[in-house]
VEXSE-843560 format. One record per residue (C-alpha): x, y, z. Coordinates in nm, 2 decimals, decimal comma. Example, Ala and Ser with C-alpha at 12.3 -4.5 7.8 and 13.67 -1.06 7.14 Angstrom:
<pts>
1,23; -0,45; 0,78
1,37; -0,11; 0,71
</pts>
This chain:
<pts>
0,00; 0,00; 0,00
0,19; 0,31; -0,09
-0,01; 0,61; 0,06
0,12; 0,81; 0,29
-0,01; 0,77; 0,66
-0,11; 1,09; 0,84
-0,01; 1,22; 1,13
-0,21; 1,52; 1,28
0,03; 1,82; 1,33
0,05; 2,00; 1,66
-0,19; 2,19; 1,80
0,03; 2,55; 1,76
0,06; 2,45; 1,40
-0,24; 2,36; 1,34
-0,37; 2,68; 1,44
-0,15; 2,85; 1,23
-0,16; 2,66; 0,90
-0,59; 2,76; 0,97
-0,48; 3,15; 1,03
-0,27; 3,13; 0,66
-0,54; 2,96; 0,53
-0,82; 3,18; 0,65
-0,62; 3,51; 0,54
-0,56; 3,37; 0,18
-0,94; 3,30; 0,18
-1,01; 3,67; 0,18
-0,71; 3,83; 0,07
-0,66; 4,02; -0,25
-0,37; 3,88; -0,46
-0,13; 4,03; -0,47
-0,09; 4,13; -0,11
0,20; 4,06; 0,09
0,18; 3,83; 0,41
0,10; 4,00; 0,74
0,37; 4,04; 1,00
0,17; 3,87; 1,25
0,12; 3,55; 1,10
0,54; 3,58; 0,99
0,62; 3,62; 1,32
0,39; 3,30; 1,41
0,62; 3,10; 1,17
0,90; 3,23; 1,28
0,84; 3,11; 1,60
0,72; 2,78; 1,48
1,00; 2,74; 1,23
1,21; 2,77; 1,57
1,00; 2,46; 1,74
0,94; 2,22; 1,43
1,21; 2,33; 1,18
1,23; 2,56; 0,87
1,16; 2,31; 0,63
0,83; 2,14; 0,78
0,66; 2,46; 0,89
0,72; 2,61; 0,55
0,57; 2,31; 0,38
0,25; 2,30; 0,62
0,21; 2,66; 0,62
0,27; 2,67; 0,21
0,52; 2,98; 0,27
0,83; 3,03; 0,03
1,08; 2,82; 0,22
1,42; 3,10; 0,17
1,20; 3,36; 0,30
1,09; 3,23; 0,61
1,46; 3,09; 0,66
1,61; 3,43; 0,58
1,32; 3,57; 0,86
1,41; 3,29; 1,09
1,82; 3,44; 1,08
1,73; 3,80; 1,10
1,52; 3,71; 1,43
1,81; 3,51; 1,57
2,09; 3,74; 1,47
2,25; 3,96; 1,70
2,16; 4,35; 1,67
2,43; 4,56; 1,56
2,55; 4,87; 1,64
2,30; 5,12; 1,76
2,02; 4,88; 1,82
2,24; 4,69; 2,07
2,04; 4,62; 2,37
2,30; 4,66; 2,64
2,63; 4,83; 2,63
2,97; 4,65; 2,69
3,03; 4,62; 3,09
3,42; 4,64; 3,06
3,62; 4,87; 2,81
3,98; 4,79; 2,81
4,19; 5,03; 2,66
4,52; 4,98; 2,58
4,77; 5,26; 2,61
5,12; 5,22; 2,40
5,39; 5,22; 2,66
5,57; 5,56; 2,69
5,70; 5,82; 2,97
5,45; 5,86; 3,24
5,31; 6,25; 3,21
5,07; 6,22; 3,49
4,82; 6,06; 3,67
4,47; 6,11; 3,76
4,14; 5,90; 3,86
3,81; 6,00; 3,69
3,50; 5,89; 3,79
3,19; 5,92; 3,60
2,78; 5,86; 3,71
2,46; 5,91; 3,47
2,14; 5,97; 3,57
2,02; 5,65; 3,58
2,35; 5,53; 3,85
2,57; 5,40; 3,61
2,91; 5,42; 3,71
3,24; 5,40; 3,56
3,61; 5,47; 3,75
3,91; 5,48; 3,52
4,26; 5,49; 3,70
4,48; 5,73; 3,40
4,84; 5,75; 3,33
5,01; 5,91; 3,08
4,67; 5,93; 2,82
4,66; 6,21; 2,66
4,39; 6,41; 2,60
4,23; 6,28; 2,29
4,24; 5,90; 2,42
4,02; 6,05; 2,75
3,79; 6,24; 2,50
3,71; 5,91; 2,31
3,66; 5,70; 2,64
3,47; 5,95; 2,81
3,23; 5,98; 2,45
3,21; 5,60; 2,44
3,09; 5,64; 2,82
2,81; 5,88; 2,75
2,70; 5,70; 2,39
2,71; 5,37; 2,49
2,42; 5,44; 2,69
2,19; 5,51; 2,49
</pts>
């Protein structure tokens, strides 16, 4: 006997495979797929798999893939959620010209002490800008 036996799908996909089905019942072609129902197959793709929720959801199977890595990538650069903790800078090694402690405190009780010697001035300007940006 060669046909296939069925298995019913999860509940969660289920439901979704009815909420693609019951949009493309009363959309008018050609209108893009809403962002709520992508982000349902997102999140399903990241339970049962790009490749299986594409097929039971009948969605294009690189653009729920490419959705699936822009959701799991890490942001970058502004969008960053929180700011490093630790900022090393490295100084090149020449005469000490003096030493000093700064100490600076936002509004919100951040805090950050840095122990100086022999930095000149533009190297303090950048780390006290990265201070205040990174905040953000």
């Amino acid at each position: 006997m060669n046909a296939k036996a069925t298995t019913p799908l999860p509940g969660d996909l289920e439901n979704a495979r009815r909420r693609f089905e019951q949009w493309r019942q009363v959309r008018k072609a050609p209108t893009p797929i809403p962002e709520s129902l992508w982000s349902a197959a997102v999140t399903l793709a990241g339970k049962y798999g790009i490749s299986r929720t594409a097929k039971v959801l009948r969605v294009a199977y690189y653009s729920l893939q490419e959705r699936v890595e822009r959701a799991v990538a890490p942001p970058v650069g502004p969008a960053m959620a929180k700011p490093p903790t630790f900022l090393e800078v490295a100084v090149p090694a020449r005469p000490t010209t003096g030493e000093c402690f700064l100490e600076w405190e936002d509004g919100s009780g951040a805090k950050m002490r840095v122990h100086l010697q022999g930095v000149a001035v533009p190297d303090l300007v950048a780390l006290s800008r990265s201070f205040w940006e990174g905040r953000r």
